[in-house]
C-alpha positions in Angstrom: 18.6 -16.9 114.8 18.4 -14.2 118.1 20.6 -15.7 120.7 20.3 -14.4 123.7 22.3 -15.9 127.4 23.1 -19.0 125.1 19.2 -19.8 124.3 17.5 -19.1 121.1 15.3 -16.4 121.9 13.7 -15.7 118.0 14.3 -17.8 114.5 14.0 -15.3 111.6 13.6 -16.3 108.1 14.2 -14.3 104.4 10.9 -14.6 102.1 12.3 -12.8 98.7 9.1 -11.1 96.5 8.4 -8.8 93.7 5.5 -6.4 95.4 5.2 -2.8 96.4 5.8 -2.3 100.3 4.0 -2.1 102.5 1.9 1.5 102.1 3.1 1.8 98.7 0.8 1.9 95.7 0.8 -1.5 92.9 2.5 0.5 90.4 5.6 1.0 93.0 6.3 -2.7 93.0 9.8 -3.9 93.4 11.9 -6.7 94.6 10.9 -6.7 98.6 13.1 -8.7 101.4 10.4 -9.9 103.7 11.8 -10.5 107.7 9.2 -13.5 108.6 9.1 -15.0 112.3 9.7 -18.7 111.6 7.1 -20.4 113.7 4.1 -17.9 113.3 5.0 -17.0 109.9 3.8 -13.1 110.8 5.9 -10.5 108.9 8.0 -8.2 110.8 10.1 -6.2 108.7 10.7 -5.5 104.7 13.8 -4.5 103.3 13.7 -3.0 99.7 16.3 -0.3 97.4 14.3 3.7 97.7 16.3 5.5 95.4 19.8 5.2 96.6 19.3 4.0 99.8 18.3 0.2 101.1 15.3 0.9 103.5 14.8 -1.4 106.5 11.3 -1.0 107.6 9.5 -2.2 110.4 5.9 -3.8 110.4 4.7 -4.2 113.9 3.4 -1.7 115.9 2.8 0.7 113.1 2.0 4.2 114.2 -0.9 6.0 114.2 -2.8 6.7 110.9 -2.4 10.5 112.0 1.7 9.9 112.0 3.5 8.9 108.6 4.1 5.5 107.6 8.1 4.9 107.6 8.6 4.8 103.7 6.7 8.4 103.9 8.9 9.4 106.5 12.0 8.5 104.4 10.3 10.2 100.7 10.0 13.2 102.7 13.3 13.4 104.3 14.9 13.2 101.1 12.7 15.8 99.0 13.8 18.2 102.1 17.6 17.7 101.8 17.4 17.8 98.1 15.3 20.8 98.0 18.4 22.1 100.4 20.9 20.7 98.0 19.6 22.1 95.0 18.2 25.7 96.4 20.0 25.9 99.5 16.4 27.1 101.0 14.0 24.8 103.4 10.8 23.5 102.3 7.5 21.2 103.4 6.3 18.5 102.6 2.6 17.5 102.2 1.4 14.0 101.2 -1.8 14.2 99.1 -2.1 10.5 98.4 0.0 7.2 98.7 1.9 8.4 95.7 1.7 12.1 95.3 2.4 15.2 97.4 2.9 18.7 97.8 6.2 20.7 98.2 5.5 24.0 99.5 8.7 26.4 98.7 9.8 30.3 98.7 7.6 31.6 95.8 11.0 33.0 94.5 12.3 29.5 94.4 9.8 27.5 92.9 10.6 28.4 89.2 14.5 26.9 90.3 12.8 23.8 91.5 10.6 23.1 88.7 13.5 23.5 86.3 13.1 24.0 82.4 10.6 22.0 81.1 10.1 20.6 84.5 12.9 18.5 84.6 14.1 19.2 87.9 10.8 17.9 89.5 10.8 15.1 86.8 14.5 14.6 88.1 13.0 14.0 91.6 10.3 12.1 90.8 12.4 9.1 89.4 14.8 9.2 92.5 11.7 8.4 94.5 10.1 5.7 92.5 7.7 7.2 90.7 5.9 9.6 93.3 4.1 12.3 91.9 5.1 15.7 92.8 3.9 19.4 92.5 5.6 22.2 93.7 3.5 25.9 95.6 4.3 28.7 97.5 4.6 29.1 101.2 1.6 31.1 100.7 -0.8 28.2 99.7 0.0 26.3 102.2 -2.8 25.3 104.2 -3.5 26.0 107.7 -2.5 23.7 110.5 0.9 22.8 108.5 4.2 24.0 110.5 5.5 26.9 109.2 9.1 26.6 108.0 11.9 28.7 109.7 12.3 32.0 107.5 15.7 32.4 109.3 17.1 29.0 108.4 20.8 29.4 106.6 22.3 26.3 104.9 25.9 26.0 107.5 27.4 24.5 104.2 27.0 27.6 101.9 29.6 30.2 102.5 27.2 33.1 101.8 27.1 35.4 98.9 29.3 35.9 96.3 30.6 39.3 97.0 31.2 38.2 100.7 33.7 35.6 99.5 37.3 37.2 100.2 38.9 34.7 97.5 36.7 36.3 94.5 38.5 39.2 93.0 36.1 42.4 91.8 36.5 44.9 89.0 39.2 46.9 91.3 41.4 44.0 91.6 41.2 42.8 88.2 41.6 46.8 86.9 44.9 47.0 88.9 45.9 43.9 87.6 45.9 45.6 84.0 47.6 48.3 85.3 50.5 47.0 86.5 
């Protein structure tokens, strides 16, 4: 119930299904929380677990096709600040299909992202359902896409090693001996 100046304004009510969301592919299914005007019965909202996080997504008034739908929004979000977690480096994003896209990374980094025997990507790929990943360089990234900054550095990394004033070098450790 939406009460609003002591009058009901809207009665919700809580459908609970096993289906992909909204935008998803079949194969994506999972238990969905469906937010269902009570009269009408027209769905508003779906609420459903993306990887870690409970996702709360609206239905009406979608966006443009040009724009991402929200659980697109959210997938690609999440690859960016893991790419950042993992690599400490920024990345893009490019969705392909309703379940596969395109990371485009610093060719130097894409070996680090892949990870031995592509577990790394394989890693990801769980964490967000099932979506299908593969990883390129800056370089073959196609035209029109937004070109990451090449100045960007992570605020949470302290910089390189031998700019860290706590880590000891050979002439520290060699007077140590001597002493």
């Amino acid at each position: 119930l939406h009460v609003e100046s002591g009058k009901i304004q809207q009665v919700l009510e809580l459908r609970m299904t096993v289906k992909p969301p909204t935008g998803m592919q079949e194969e994506l299914a999972r238990p969905v929380i469906e937010v269902v005007e009570f009269p009408s019965g027209k769905l508003t909202h779906e609420m459903f677990a993306f990887g870690s996080e409970i996702a709360v997504v609206p239905l009406e008034g979608r966006a443009a096709a040009t724009e991402l739908s929200p659980v697109k929004s959210m997938a690609k979000d999440r690859i960016v600040e893991t790419v950042r977690q993992w690599v400490g480096v920024e990345c893009q994003v490019r969705f392909s299909s309703d379940n596969s896209a395109t990371i485009y990374a610093p060719k130097n980094m894409i070996s680090t992202l892949v990870g031995r025997g592509g577990e790394n990507v394989k890693q990801l790929q769980n964490e967000l359902g099932g979506l299908r990943l593969s990883i390129e360089s800056f370089d073959d990234m196609p035209d029109g896409m937004e070109q990451p900054n090449r100045f960007w550095n992570d605020g949470r990394k302290k910089g390189n090693a031998w700019e860290n004033p706590r880590r000891k070098g050979k002439s520290a450790r060699r007077q140590q001996r001597k002493r």
